[in-house]
N, C-alpha and C positions, 0 to 999 in steps of 0.2 A: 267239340263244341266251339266254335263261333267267342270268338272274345268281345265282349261289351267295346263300340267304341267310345272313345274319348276327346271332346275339343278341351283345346289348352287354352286359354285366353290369359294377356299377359298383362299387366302395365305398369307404368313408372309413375312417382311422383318426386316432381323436387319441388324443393324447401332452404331456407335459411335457417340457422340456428341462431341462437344466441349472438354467439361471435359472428355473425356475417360470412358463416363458410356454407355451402352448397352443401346438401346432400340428396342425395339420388336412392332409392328406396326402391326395390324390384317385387315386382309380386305374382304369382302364377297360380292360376284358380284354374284345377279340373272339374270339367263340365260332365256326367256321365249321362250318357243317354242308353233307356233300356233297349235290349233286344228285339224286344219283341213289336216295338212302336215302330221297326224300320225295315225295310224289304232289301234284297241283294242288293239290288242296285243302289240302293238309298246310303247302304254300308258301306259298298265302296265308293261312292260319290265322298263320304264323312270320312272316310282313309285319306283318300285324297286331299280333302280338304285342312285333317289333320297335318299332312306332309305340308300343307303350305303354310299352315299355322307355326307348323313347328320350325319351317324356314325361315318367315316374318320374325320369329321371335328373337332368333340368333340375328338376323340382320337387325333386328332395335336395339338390341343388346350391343353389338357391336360399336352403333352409330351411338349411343348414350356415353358408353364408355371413352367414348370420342370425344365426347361434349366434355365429360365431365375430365378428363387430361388438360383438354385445353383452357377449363378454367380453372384449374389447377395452376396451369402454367400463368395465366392473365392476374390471377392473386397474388401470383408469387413478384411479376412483375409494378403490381401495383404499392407501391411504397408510402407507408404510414407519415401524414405528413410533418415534416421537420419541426420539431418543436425548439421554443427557444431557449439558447442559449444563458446557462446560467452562470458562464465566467465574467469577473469582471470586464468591462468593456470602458474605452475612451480615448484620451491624448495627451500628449503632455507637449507645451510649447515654449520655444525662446524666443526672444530680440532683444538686440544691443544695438544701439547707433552712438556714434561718438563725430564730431564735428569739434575743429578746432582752426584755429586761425582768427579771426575779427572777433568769432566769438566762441567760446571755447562752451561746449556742450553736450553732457552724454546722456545718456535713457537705458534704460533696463525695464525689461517685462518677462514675466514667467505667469502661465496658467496650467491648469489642470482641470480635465475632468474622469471622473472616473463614476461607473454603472455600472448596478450589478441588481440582475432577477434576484429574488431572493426564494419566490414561490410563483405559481403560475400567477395567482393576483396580484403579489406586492415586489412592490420595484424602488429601489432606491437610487436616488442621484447626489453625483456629491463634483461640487465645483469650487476653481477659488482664482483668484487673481492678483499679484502683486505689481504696483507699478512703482517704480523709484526713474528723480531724474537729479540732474545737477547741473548748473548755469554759473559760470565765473566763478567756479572751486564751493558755489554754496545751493544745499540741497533745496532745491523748488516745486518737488511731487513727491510724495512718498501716503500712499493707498495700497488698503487689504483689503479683499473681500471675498469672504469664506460660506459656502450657503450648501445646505443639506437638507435633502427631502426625503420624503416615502410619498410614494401614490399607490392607492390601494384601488384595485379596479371592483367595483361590484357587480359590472358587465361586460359587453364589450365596447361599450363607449363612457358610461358612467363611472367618474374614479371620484376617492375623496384624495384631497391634500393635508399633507402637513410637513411643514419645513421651519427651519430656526436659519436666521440670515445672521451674519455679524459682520460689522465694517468698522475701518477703521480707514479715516483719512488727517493726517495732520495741517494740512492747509482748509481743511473745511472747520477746523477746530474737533472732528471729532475724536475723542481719545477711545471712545467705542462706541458702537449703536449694537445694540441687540432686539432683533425682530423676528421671536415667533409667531408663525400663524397658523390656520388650522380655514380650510374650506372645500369644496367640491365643483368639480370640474366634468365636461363633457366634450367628448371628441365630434368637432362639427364636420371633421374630414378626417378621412383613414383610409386612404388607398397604399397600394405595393410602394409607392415614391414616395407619398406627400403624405403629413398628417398636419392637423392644426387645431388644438383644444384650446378653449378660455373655460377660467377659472375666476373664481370668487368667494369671498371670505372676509373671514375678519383676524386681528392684528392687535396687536399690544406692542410698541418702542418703548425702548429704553435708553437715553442717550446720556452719555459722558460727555462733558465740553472741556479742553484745557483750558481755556480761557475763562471761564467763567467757576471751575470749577465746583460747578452742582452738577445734578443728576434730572435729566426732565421726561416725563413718562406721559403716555396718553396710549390709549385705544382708537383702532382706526378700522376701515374697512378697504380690501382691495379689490383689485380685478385686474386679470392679466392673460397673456396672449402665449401661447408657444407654438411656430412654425418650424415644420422640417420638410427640406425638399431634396428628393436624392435626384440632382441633374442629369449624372451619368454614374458610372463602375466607377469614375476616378473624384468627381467633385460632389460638395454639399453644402447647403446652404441651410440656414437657420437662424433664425430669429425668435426675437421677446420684445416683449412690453409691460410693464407692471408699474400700478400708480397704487398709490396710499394713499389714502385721504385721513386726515383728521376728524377725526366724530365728533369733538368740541368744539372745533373750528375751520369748517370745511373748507375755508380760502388756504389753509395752511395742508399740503401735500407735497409728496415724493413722489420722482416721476424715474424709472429708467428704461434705456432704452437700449437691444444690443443688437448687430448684425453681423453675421460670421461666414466667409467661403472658405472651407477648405479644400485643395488642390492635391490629388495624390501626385506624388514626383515617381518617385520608384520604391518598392517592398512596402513600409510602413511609412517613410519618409513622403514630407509635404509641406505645404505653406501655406500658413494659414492667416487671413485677413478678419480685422474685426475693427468696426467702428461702435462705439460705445458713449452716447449721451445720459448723462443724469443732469436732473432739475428741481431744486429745493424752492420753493415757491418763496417761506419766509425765513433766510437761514437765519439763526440764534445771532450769530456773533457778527460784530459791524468788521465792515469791508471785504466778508467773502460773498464770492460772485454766488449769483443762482444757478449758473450755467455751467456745466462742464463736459467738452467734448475730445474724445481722445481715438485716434485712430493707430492701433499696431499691425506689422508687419513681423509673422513670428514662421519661424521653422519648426515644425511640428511632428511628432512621432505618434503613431498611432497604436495600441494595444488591443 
């Protein structure tokens, strides 16, 4: 007796999972067709046709299994992208100049910054700057300022702020200022090199005077600027702007202003440039200036 024949028909489906892996799924559905519907020739026409079937099947199979190695391999090659870093990150810099002769004169500057991720949304900054100087054996500069933030991102460009400033300058009479604020900021530019967010907010000072020795406080509102621009692998430039107004007395505000290149030399090692204006609209105490502009030239190490 004559065996029933049989077509095989075959086919594949792919699919993503969850994770994003490929899968390939085989399936083989026999077809039976009765005896009695098909004549000699008919049967061996369907043998035949079988043999080709059953050929096709092994060559898709083959070519699938092709496919699916090589995106095997293409997965393997595609690499999950880098996420950030969550070591501390920043620089630490010097300068010293000393001049002597008609007029005998030295300076000293030390700064720091140091960042650090702390979670994929919250980032903390922390910076400080001391400048000391001396002119005919008596001291004529001597400024601190120490400033600490968190930015908490709620998106990819929406962050809030919050930061406590403190300074202390003894030629401006200040024996302390203390300026927390609390505001929200949006990134207006965010490419691979460049970023530049403003921010705005509000503020509370609190100032110590030596001279006068009271305490004088007011509430204020600011707005403020941060640029970064990566030039090249070796240099970076960055800037700020940040004004304080008085809520009480808007003619009465704090203005500062910084701009910074630093230059890699070689490993970690660099030099870093910064010009740095502040402007007190109505200082407290008679005969300090409203103006002050300082430009340093530091060697710098990076971490």
């Amino acid at each position: 007796m004559r065996s029933t024949p049989e077509f095989k028909s075959f086919a594949i489906q792919i699919r993503f999972n969850q994770d994003k892996e490929i899968i390939v799924a085989f399936f083989n559905n026999v077809i039976d067709v009765p005896q009695n519907r098909l004549s000699d020739n008919c049967s061996r026409a369907c043998a035949n046709i079988q043999i080709g079937v059953t050929l096709m099947n092994k060559i898709l199979k083959g070519t699938c299994f092709l496919i699916l190695a090589f995106s095997w391999t293409f997965c393997g090659l595609a690499e999950e992208p880098e996420k950030e870093s969550m070591d501390w990150k920043g620089d630490l810099a010097l300068g010293i100049s000393v001049s002597q002769g008609n007029t005998e004169k030295s300076t000293f500057s030390f700064s720091f910054s140091a960042d650090k991720v702390l979670t994929e949304k919250l980032e903390w900054n922390n910076k400080g700057i001391f400048l000391g100087g001396k002119s005919e054996g008596k001291t004529d500069s001597q400024s601190l300022e120490l400033r600490s933030s968190l930015n908490w991102g709620h998106s990819d460009r929406f962050f809030s702020h919050y930061e406590m400033l403190v300074l202390h300058d003894k030629f401006k009479d200040y024996k302390y200022r203390l300026t927390p604020s609390i505001g929200v900021g949006y990134k207006v530019v965010k490419t691979e090199k460049s970023e530049l967010s403003m921010q705005t907010g509000f503020t509370e000072t609190f100032t110590r005077f030596y001279a006068l020795e009271d305490t004088d406080s007011y509430a204020g509102l600011f707005a403020r600027n941060d640029f970064t621009w990566k030039i090249s692998d070796s240099a970076e430039f960055t800037q700020m702007a940040n004004v304080n107004w008085d809520l009480s007395d808007t003619k009465h505000f704090l203005a500062r202003s910084e701009m910074t290149l630093v230059t890699s030399v070689i490993g970690g090692w660099g030099i870093k440039l910064s010009l740095i204006d502040t402007y007190d609209s109505q200082p407290e105490s008679p005969g300090v200036k409203k103006n002050d502009l300082t430009f340093l030239t530091n060697i710098s190490f990076k971490f």
